[in-house]
Biopython code that builds the backbone (N, CA, C, O; Angstrom):
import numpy as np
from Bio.PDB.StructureBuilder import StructureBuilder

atoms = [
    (1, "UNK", "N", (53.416, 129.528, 67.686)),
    (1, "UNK", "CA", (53.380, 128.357, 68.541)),
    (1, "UNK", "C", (54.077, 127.175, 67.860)),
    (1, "UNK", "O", (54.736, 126.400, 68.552)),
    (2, "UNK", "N", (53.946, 126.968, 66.314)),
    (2, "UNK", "CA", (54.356, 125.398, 65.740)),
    (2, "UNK", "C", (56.045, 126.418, 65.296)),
    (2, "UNK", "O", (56.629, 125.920, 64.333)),
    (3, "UNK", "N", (56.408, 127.072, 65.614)),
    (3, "UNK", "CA", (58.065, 127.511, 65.605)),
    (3, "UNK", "C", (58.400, 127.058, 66.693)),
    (3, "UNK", "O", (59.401, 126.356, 66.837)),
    (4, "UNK", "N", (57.489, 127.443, 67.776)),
    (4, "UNK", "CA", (58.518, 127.586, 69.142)),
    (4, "UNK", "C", (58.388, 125.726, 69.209)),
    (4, "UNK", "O", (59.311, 125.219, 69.846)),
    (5, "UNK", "N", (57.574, 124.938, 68.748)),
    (5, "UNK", "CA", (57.491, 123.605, 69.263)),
    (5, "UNK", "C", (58.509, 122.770, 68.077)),
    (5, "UNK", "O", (59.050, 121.665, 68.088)),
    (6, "UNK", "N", (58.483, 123.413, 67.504)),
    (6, "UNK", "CA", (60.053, 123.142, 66.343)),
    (6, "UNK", "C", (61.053, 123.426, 66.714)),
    (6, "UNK", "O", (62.008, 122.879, 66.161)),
    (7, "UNK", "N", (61.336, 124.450, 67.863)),
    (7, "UNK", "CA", (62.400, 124.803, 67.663)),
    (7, "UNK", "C", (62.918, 123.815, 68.860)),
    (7, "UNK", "O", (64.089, 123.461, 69.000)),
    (8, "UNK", "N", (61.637, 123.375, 69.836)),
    (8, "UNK", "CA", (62.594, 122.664, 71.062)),
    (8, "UNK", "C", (62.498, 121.145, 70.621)),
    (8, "UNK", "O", (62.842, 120.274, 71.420)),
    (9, "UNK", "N", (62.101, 120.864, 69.539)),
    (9, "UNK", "CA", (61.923, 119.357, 68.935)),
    (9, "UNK", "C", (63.952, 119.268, 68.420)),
    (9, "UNK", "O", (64.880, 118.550, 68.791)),
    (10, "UNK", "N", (63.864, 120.062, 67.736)),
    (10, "UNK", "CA", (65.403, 120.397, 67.314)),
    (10, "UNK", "C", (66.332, 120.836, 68.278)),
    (10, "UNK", "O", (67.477, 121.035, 67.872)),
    (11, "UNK", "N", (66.087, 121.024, 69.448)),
    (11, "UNK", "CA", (67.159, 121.684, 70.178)),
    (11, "UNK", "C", (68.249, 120.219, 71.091)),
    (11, "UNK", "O", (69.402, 120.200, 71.520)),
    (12, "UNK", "N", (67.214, 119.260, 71.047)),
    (12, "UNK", "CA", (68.021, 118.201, 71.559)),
    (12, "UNK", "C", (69.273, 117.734, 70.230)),
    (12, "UNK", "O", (70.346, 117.234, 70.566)),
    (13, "UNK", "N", (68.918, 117.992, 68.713)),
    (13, "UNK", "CA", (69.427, 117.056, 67.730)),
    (13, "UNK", "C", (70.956, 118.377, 67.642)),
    (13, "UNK", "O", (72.088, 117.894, 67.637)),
    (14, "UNK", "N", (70.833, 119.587, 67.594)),
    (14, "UNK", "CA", (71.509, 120.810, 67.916)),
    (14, "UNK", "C", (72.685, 120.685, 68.707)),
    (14, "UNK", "O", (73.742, 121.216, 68.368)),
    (15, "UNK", "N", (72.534, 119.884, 69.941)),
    (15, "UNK", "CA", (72.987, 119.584, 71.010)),
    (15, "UNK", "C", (74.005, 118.391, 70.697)),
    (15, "UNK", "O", (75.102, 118.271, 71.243)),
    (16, "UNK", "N", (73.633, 117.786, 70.022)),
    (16, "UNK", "CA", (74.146, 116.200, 69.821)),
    (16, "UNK", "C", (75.256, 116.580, 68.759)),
    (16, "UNK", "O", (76.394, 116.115, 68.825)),
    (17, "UNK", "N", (74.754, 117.642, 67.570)),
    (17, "UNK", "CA", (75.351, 117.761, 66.817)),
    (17, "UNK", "C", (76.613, 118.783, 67.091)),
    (17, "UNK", "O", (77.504, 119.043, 66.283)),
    (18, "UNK", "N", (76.528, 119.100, 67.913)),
    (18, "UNK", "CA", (77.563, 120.044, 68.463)),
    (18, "UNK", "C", (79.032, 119.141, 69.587)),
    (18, "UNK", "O", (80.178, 119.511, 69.842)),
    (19, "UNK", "N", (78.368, 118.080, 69.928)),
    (19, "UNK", "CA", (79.405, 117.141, 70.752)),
    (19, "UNK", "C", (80.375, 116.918, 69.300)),
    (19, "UNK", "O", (80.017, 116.528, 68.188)),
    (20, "UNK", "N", (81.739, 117.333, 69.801)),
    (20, "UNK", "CA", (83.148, 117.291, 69.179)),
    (20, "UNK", "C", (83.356, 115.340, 69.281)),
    (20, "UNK", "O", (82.892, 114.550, 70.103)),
    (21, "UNK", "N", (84.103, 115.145, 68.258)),
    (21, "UNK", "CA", (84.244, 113.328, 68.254)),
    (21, "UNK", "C", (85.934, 113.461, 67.386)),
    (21, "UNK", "O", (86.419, 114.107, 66.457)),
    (22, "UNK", "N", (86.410, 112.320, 68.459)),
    (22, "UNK", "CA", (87.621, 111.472, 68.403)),
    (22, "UNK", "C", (87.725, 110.092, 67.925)),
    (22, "UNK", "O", (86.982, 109.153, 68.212)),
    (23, "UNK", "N", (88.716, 110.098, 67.180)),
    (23, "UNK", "CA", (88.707, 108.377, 66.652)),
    (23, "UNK", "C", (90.330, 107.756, 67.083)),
    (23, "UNK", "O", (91.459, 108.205, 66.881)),
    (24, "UNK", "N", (89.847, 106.575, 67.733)),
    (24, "UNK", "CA", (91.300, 105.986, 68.126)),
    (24, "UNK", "C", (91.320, 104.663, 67.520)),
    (24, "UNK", "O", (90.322, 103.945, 67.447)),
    (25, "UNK", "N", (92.456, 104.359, 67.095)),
    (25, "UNK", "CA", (92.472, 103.046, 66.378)),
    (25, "UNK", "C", (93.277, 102.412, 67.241)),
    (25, "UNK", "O", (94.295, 102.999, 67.607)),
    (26, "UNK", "N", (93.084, 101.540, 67.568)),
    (26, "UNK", "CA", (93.693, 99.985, 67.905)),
    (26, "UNK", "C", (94.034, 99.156, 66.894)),
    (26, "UNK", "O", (93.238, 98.681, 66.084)),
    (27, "UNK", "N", (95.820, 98.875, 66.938)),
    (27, "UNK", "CA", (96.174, 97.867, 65.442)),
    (27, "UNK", "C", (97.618, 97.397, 66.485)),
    (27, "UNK", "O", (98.414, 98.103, 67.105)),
    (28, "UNK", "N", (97.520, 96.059, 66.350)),
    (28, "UNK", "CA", (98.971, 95.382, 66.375)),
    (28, "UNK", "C", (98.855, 96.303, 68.072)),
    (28, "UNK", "O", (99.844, 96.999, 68.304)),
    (29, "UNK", "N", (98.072, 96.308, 68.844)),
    (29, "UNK", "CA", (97.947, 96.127, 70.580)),
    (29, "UNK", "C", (98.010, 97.724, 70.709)),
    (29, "UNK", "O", (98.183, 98.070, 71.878)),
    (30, "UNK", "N", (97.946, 98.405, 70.121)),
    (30, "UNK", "CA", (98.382, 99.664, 70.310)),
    (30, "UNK", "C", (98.014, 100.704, 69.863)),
    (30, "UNK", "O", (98.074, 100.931, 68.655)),
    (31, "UNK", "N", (97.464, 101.729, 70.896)),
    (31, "UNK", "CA", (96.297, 103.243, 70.315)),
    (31, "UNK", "C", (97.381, 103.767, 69.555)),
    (31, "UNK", "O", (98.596, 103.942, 69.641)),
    (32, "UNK", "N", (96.099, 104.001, 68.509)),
    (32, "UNK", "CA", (97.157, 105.734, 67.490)),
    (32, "UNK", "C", (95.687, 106.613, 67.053)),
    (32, "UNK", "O", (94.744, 105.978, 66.582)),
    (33, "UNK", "N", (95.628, 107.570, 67.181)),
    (33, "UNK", "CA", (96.617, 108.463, 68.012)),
    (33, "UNK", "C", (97.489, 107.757, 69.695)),
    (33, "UNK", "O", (96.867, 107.249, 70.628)),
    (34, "UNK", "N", (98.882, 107.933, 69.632)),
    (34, "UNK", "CA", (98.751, 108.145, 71.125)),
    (34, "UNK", "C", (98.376, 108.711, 72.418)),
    (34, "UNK", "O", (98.323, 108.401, 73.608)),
    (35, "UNK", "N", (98.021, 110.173, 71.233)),
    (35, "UNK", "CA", (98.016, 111.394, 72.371)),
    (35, "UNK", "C", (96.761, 112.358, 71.542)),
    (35, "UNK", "O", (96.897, 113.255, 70.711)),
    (36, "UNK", "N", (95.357, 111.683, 72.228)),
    (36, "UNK", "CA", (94.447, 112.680, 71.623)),
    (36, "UNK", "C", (94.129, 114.208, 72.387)),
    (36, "UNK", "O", (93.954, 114.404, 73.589)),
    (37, "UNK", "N", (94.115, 115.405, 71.045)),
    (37, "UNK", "CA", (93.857, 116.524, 72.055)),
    (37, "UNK", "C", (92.221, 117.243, 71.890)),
    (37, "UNK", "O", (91.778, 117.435, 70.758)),
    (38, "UNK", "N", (91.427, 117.594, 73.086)),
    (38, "UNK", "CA", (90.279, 118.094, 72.937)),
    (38, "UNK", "C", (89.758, 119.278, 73.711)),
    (38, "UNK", "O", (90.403, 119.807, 74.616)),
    (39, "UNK", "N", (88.415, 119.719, 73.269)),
    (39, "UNK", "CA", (88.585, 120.926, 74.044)),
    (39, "UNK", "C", (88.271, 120.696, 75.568)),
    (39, "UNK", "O", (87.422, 119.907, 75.984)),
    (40, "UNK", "N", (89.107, 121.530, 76.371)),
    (40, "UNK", "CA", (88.640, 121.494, 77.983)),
    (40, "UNK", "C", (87.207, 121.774, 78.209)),
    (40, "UNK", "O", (86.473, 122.573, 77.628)),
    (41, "UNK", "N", (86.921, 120.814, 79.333)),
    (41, "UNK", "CA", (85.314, 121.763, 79.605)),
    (41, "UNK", "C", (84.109, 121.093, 78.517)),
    (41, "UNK", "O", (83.092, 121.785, 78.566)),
    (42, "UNK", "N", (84.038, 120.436, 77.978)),
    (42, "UNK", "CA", (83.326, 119.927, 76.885)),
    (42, "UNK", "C", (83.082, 118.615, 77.126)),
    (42, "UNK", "O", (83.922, 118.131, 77.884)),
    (43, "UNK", "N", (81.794, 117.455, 76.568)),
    (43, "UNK", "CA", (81.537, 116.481, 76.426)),
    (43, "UNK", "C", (82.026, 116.150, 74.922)),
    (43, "UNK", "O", (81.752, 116.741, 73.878)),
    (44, "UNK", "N", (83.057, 114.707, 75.203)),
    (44, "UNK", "CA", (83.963, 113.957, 73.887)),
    (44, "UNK", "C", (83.043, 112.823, 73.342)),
    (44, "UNK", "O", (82.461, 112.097, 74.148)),
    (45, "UNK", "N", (82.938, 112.700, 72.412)),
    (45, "UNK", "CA", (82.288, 111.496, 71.550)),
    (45, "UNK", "C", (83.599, 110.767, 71.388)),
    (45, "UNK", "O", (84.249, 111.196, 70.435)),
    (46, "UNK", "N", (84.280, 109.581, 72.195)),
    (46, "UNK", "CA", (85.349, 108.616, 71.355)),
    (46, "UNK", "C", (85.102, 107.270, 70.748)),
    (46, "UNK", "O", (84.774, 106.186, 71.231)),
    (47, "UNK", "N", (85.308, 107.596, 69.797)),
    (47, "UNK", "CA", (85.236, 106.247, 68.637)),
    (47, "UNK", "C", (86.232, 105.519, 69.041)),
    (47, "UNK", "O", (87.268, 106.105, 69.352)),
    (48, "UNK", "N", (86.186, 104.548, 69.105)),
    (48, "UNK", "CA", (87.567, 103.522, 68.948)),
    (48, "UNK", "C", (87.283, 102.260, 68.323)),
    (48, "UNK", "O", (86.611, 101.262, 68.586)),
    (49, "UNK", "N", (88.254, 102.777, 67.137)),
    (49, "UNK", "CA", (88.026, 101.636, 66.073)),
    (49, "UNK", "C", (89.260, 100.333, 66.586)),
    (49, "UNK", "O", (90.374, 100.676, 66.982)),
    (50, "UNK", "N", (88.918, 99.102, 66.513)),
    (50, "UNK", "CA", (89.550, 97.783, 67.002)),
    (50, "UNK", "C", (89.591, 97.272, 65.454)),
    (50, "UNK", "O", (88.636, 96.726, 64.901)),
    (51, "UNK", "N", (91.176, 97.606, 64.688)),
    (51, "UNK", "CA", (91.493, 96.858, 63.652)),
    (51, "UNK", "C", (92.370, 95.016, 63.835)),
    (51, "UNK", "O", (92.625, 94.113, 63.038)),
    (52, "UNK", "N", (92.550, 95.205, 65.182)),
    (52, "UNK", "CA", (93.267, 94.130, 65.433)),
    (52, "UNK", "C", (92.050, 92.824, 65.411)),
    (52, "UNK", "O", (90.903, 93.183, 65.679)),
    (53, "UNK", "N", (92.233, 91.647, 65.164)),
    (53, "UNK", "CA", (91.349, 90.397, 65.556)),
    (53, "UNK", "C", (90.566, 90.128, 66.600)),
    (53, "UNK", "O", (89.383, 89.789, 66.638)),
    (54, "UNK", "N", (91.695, 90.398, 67.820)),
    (54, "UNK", "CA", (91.281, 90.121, 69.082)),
    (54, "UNK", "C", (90.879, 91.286, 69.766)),
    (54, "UNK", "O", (91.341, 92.397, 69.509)),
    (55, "UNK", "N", (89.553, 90.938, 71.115)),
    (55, "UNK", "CA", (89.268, 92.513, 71.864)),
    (55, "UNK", "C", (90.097, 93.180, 72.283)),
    (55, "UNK", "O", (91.173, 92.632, 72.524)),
    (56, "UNK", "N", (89.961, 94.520, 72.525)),
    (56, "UNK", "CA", (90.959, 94.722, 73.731)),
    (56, "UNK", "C", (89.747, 95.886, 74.332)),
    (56, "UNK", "O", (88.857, 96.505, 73.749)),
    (57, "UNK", "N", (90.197, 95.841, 75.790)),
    (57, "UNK", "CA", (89.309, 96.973, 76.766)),
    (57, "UNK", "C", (90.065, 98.365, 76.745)),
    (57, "UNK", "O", (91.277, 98.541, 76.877)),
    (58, "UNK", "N", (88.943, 99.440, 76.524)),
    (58, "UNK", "CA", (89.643, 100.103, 76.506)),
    (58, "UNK", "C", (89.630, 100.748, 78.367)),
    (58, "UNK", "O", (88.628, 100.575, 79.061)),
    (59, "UNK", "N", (90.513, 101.247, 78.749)),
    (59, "UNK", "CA", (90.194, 101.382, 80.477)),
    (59, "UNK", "C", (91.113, 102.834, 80.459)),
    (59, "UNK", "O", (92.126, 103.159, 79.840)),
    (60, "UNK", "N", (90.089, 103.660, 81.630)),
    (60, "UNK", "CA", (90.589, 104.776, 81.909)),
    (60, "UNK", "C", (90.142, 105.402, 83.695)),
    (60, "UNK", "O", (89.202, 106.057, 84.148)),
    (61, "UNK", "N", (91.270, 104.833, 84.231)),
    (61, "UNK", "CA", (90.429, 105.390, 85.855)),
    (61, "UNK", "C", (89.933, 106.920, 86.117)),
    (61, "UNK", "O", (88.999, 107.365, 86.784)),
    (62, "UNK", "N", (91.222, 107.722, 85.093)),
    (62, "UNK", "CA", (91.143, 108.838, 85.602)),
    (62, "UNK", "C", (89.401, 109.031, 84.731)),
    (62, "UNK", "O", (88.461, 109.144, 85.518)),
    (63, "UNK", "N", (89.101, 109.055, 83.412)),
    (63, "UNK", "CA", (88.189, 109.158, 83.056)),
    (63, "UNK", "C", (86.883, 108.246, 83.222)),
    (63, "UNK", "O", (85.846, 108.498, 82.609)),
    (64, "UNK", "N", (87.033, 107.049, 84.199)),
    (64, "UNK", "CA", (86.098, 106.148, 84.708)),
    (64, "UNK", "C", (85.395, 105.285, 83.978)),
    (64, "UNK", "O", (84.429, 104.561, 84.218)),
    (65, "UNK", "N", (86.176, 105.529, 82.872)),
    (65, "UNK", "CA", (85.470, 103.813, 81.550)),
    (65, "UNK", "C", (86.035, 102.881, 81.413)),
    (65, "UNK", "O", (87.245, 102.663, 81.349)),
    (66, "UNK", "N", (85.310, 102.347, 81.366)),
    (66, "UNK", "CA", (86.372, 101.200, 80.519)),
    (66, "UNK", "C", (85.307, 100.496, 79.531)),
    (66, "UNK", "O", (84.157, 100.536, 79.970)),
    (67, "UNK", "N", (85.456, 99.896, 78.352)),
    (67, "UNK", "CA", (84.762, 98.982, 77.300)),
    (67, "UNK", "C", (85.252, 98.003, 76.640)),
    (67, "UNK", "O", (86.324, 98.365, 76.156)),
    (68, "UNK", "N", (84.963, 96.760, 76.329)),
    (68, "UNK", "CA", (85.726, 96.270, 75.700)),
    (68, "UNK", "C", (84.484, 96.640, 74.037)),
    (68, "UNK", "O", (83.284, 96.744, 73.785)),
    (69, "UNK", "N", (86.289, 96.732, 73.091)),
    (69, "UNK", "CA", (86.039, 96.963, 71.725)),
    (69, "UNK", "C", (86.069, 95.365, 70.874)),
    (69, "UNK", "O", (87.094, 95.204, 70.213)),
    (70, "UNK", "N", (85.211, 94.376, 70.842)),
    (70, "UNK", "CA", (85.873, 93.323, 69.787)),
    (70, "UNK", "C", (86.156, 93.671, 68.855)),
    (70, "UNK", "O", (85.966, 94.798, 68.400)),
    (71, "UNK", "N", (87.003, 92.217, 68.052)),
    (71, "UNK", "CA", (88.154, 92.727, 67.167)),
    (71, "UNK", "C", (86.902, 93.079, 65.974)),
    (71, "UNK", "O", (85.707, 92.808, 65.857)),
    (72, "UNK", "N", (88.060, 93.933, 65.090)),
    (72, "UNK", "CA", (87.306, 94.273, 63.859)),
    (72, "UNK", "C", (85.959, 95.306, 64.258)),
    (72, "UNK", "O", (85.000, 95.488, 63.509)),
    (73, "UNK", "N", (86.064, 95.672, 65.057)),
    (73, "UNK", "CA", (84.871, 96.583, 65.404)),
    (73, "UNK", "C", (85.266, 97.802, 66.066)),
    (73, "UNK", "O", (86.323, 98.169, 66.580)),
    (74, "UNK", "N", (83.470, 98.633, 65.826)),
    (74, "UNK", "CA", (83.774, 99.892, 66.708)),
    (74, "UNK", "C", (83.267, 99.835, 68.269)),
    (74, "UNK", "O", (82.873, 98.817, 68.838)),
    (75, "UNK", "N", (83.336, 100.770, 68.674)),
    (75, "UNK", "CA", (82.707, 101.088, 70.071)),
    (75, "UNK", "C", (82.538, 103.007, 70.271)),
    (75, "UNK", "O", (83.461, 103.705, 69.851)),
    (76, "UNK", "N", (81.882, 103.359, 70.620)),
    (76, "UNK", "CA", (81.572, 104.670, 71.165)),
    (76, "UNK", "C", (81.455, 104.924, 72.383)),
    (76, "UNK", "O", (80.553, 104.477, 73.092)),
    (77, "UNK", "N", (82.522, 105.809, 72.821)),
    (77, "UNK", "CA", (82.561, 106.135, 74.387)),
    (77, "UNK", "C", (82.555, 107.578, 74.431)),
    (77, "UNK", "O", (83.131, 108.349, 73.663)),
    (78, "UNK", "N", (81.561, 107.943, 75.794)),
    (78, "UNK", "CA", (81.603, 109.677, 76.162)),
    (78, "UNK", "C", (82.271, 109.769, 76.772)),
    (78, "UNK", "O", (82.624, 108.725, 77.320)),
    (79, "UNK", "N", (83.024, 111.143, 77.199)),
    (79, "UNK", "CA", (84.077, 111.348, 77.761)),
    (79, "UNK", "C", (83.391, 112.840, 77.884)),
    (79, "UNK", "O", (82.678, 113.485, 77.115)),
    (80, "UNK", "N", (84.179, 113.224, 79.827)),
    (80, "UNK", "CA", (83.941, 114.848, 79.637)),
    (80, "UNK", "C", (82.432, 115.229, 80.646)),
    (80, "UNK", "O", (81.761, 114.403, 81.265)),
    (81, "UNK", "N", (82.219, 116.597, 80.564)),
    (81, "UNK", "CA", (83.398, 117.206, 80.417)),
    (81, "UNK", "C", (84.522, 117.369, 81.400)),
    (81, "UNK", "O", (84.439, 117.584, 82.610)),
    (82, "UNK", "N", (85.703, 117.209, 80.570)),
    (82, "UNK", "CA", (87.094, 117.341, 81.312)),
    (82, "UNK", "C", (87.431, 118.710, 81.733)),
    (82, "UNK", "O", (87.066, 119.784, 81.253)),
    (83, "UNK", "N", (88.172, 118.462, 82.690)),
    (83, "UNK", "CA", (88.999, 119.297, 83.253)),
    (83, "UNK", "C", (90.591, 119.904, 82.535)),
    (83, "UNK", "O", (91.142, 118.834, 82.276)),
    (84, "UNK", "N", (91.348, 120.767, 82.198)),
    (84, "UNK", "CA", (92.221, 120.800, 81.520)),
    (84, "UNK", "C", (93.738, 119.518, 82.232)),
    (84, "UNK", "O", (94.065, 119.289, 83.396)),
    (85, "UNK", "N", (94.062, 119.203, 81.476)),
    (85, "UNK", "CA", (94.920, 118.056, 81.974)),
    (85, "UNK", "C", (95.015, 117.078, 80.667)),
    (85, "UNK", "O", (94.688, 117.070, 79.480)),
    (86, "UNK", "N", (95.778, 116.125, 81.796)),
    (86, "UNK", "CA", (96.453, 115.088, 80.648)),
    (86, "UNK", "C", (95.453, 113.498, 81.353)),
    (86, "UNK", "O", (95.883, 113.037, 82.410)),
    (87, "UNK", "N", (94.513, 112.976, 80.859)),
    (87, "UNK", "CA", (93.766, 111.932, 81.310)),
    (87, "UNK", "C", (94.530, 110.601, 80.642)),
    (87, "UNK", "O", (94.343, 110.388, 79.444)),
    (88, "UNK", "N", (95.391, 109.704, 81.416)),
    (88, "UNK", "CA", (95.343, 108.524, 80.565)),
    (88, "UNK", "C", (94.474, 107.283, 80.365)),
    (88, "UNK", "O", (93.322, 107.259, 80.798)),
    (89, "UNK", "N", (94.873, 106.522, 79.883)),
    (89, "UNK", "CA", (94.307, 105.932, 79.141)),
    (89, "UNK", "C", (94.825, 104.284, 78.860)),
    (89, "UNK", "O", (95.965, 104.456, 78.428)),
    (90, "UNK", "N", (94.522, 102.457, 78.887)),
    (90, "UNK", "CA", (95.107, 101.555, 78.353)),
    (90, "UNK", "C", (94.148, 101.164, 77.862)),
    (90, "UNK", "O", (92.975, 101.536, 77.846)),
    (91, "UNK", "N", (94.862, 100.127, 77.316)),
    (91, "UNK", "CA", (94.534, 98.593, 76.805)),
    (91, "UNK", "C", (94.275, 97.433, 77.730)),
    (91, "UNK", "O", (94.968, 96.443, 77.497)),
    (92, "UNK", "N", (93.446, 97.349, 78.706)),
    (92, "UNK", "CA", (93.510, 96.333, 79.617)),
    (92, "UNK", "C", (94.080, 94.828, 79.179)),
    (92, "UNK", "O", (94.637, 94.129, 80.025)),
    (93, "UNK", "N", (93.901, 94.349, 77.739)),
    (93, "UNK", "CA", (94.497, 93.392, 77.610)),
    (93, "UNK", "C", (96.085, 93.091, 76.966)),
    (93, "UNK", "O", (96.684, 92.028, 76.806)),
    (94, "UNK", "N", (96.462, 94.451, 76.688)),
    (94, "UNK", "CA", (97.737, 94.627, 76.166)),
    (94, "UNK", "C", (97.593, 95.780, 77.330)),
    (94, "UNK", "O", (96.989, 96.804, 77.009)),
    (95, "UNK", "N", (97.980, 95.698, 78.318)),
    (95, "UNK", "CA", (98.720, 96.710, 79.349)),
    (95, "UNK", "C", (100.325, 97.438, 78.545)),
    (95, "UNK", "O", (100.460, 98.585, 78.119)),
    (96, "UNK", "N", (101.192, 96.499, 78.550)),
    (96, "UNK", "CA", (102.071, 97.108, 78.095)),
    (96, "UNK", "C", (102.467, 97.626, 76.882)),
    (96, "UNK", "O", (103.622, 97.973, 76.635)),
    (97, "UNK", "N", (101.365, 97.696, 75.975)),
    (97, "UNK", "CA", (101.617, 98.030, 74.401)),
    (97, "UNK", "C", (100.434, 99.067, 74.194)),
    (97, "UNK", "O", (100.748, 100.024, 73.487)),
    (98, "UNK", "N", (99.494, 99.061, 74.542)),
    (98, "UNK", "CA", (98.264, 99.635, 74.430)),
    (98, "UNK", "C", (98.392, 100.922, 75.741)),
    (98, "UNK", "O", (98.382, 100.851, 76.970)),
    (99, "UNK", "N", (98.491, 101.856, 74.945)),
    (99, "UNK", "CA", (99.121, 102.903, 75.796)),
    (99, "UNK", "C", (98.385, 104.644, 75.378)),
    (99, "UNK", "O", (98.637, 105.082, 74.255)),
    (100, "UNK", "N", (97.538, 105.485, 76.320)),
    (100, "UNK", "CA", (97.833, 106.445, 75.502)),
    (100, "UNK", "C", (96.563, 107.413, 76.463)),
    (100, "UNK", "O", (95.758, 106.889, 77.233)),
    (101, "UNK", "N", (96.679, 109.230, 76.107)),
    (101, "UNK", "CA", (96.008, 110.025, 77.114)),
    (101, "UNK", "C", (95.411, 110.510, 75.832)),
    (101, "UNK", "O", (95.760, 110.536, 74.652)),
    (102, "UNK", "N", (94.200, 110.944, 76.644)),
    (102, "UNK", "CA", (93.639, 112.689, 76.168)),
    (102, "UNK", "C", (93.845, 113.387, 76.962)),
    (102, "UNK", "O", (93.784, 113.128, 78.164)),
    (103, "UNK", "N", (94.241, 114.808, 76.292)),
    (103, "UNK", "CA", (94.917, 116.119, 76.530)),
    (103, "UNK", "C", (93.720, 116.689, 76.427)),
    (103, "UNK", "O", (93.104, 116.539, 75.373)),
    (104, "UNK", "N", (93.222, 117.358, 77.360)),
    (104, "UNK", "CA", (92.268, 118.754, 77.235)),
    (104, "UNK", "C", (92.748, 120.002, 77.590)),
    (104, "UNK", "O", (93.509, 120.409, 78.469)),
    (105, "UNK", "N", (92.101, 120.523, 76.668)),
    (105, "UNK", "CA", (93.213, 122.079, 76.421)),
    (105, "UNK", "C", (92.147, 123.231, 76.541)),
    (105, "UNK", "O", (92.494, 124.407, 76.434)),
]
sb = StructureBuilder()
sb.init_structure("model")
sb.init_model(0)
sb.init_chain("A")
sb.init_seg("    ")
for serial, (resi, resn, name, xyz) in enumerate(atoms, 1):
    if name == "N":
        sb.init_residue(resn, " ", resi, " ")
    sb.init_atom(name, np.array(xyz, "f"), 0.0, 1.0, " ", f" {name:<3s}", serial, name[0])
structure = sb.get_structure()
Protein backbone atom coordinates (compact mmCIF):
# COMPACT_ATOMS: atom_id res chain seq x y z
CA UNK A 1 0.00 0.00 0.00
CA UNK A 2 2.86 2.85 1.12
CA UNK A 3 4.61 1.78 -2.63
CA UNK A 4 1.59 2.14 -4.50
CA UNK A 5 0.92 5.71 -2.57
CA UNK A 6 4.64 6.57 -3.46
CA UNK A 7 4.48 5.70 -6.50
CA UNK A 8 1.41 8.10 -7.48
CA UNK A 9 2.95 10.92 -5.11
CA UNK A 10 5.92 10.69 -7.75
CA UNK A 11 4.10 10.16 -10.81
CA UNK A 12 3.10 13.86 -11.18
CA UNK A 13 7.13 14.99 -10.51
CA UNK A 14 7.95 11.94 -13.42
CA UNK A 15 5.73 13.78 -15.64
CA UNK A 16 7.19 17.23 -15.23
CA UNK A 17 10.47 15.78 -15.47
CA UNK A 18 9.98 14.31 -18.69
CA UNK A 19 8.59 17.79 -20.44
CA UNK A 20 11.59 18.48 -23.09
CA UNK A 21 12.77 22.50 -22.57
CA UNK A 22 13.99 25.18 -25.06
CA UNK A 23 15.94 28.28 -24.43
CA UNK A 24 15.62 31.39 -26.63
CA UNK A 25 17.60 34.37 -26.12
CA UNK A 26 16.63 37.77 -26.97
CA UNK A 27 19.84 40.23 -27.53
CA UNK A 28 20.10 43.44 -29.66
CA UNK A 29 15.88 42.82 -30.71
CA UNK A 30 16.42 39.51 -31.95
CA UNK A 31 15.65 35.53 -31.12
CA UNK A 32 18.65 33.11 -31.39
CA UNK A 33 18.04 30.39 -31.88
CA UNK A 34 16.10 31.53 -34.93
CA UNK A 35 14.76 28.32 -35.70
CA UNK A 36 13.98 26.09 -32.64
CA UNK A 37 13.46 22.28 -33.37
CA UNK A 38 11.21 19.91 -31.05
CA UNK A 39 9.58 16.84 -30.81
CA UNK A 40 6.05 16.66 -32.64
CA UNK A 41 3.19 15.67 -30.50
CA UNK A 42 4.76 16.67 -27.14
CA UNK A 43 4.32 19.48 -24.45
CA UNK A 44 7.56 22.32 -24.82
CA UNK A 45 8.90 24.04 -21.73
CA UNK A 46 10.27 27.59 -23.52
CA UNK A 47 12.61 29.60 -21.65
CA UNK A 48 13.22 32.85 -23.05
CA UNK A 49 15.96 34.53 -21.75
CA UNK A 50 15.64 38.72 -22.40
CA UNK A 51 19.47 39.82 -22.45
CA UNK A 52 18.51 43.06 -23.98
CA UNK A 53 17.48 46.16 -21.34
CA UNK A 54 14.24 46.72 -22.66
CA UNK A 55 10.95 44.14 -22.71
CA UNK A 56 10.04 42.62 -25.56
CA UNK A 57 6.66 40.29 -25.99
CA UNK A 58 7.14 37.35 -27.04
CA UNK A 59 3.81 36.61 -29.50
CA UNK A 60 2.78 33.58 -31.37
CA UNK A 61 -0.84 33.29 -33.03
CA UNK A 62 -0.20 30.14 -34.49
CA UNK A 63 0.87 28.84 -30.96
CA UNK A 64 -1.60 31.33 -29.00
CA UNK A 65 0.93 33.13 -26.51
CA UNK A 66 2.16 35.79 -26.15
CA UNK A 67 4.33 37.22 -22.82
CA UNK A 68 6.10 39.94 -22.25
CA UNK A 69 9.86 39.00 -21.07
CA UNK A 70 11.43 42.29 -19.13
CA UNK A 71 14.74 43.23 -19.87
CA UNK A 72 17.44 41.23 -18.19
CA UNK A 73 15.08 38.51 -17.35
CA UNK A 74 13.55 35.15 -17.84
CA UNK A 75 10.09 34.02 -18.63
CA UNK A 76 8.73 30.38 -19.07
CA UNK A 77 6.27 29.51 -21.67
CA UNK A 78 4.37 26.01 -22.54
CA UNK A 79 4.01 25.19 -25.80
CA UNK A 80 2.37 21.96 -27.42
CA UNK A 81 1.51 19.62 -27.92
CA UNK A 82 2.25 20.53 -31.53
CA UNK A 83 1.36 19.32 -34.53
CA UNK A 84 4.33 18.57 -37.02
CA UNK A 85 4.97 21.95 -38.80
CA UNK A 86 6.72 25.09 -38.77
CA UNK A 87 4.89 27.48 -35.84
CA UNK A 88 6.12 31.10 -35.97
CA UNK A 89 6.89 33.20 -33.77
CA UNK A 90 7.81 37.54 -32.94
CA UNK A 91 8.88 40.11 -30.99
CA UNK A 92 5.82 42.26 -30.64
CA UNK A 93 7.97 45.17 -29.87
CA UNK A 94 10.68 44.70 -32.43
CA UNK A 95 8.27 43.24 -35.16
CA UNK A 96 10.83 43.62 -37.67
CA UNK A 97 14.02 42.29 -36.00
CA UNK A 98 12.63 39.87 -33.54
CA UNK A 99 11.86 37.08 -35.74
CA UNK A 100 11.69 33.31 -35.48
CA UNK A 101 9.58 29.53 -35.54
CA UNK A 102 9.52 26.27 -33.82
CA UNK A 103 9.84 23.34 -36.02
CA UNK A 104 8.17 20.17 -34.73
CA UNK A 105 9.41 17.15 -36.13
Amino acid sequence: MRSLLLAACLLPLTALAATPEVTLTIKDHRFSPVEVHVPAGKRIKLIVENRDRTPEEFESYDLNREKIIPGGSKGVIYIGPLDAGRHPFFGDFHKDTAKGAVIAE
